[in-house]
C-alpha positions as CSV (number, residue, x, y, z in Angstrom):
1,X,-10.6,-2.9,16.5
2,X,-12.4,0.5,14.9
3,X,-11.7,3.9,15.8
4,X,-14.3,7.0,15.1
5,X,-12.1,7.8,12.1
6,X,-13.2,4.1,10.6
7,X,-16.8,5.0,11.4
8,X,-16.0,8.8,9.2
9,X,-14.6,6.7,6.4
10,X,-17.7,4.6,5.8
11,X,-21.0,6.8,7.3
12,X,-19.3,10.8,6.8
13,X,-19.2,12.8,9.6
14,X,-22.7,14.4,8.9
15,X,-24.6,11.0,9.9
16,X,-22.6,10.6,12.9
17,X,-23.5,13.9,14.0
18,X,-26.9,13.1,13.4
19,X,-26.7,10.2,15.1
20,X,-24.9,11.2,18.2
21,X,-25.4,14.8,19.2
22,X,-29.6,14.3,19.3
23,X,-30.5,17.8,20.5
24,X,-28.0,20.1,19.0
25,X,-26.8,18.2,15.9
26,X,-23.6,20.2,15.5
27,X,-20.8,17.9,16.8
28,X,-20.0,13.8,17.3
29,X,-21.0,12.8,20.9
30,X,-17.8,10.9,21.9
31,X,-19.5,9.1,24.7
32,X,-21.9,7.8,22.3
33,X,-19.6,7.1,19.6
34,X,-17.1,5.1,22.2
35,X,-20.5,3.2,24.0
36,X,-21.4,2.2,20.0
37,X,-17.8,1.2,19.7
38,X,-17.3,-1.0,22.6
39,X,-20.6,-2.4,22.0
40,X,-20.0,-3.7,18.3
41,X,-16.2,-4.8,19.1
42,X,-17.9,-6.6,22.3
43,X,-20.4,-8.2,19.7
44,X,-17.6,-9.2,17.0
45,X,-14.8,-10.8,19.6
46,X,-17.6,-12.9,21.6
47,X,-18.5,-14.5,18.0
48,X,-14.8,-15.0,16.9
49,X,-14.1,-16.1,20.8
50,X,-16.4,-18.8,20.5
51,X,-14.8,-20.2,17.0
52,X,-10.9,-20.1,18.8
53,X,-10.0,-16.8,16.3
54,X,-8.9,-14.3,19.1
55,X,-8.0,-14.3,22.7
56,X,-6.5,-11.9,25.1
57,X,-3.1,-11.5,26.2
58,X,-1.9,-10.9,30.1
59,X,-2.4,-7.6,29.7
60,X,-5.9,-7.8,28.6
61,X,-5.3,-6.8,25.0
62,X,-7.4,-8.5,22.1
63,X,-5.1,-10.7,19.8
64,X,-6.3,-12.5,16.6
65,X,-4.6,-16.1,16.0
66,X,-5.0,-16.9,12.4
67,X,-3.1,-13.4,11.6
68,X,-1.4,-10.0,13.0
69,X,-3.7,-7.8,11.4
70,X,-7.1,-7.4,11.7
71,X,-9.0,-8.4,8.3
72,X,-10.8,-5.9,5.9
73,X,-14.1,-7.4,6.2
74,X,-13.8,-7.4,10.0
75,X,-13.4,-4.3,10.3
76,X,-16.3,-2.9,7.8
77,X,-18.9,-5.5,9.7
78,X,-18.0,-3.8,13.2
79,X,-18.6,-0.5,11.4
80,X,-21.6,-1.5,10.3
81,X,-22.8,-3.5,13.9
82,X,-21.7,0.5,15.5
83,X,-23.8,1.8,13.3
84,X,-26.9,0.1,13.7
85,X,-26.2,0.3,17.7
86,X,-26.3,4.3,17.1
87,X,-29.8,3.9,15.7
């Protein structure tokens, strides 16, 4: 749903390094970056799973039903629910 690269488009790299790498503050913390991730996308599909907007396919992938590509405003509130969950 979001990638690292979406979180450096919205919050620059300087405030992810701030946020992630907590004793050196020199690089991004992937681990923490990826937990953040997985956390907000977790968040986001258990709401739109509830209203019937995405599923899974049989190979486990998220798929949204209404359209192919994931909206604009998704994609900024998942940013933003990462972001808080690196606070």
């Amino acid at each position: 749903m979001i990638t690292l690269q979406d979180l450096t488009d919205r919050y620059e790299e300087e405030e992810l390094i701030s946020l992630t790498d907590r004793k050196n503050y020199e690089t991004i913390n992937m681990d923490v970056v990826n937990e953040a991730i997985s956390d907000a996308e977790s968040e986001v599909e258990s709401y739109l799973n509830a209203v019937g907007l995405v599923g899974r396919d049989a190979l486990g992938n998220l798929i949204y039903t209404k359209s192919a590509t994931l909206p604009k405003a998704l994609k900024i509130k998942t940013c933003d629910i990462a972001r808080y969950y690196l606070f």
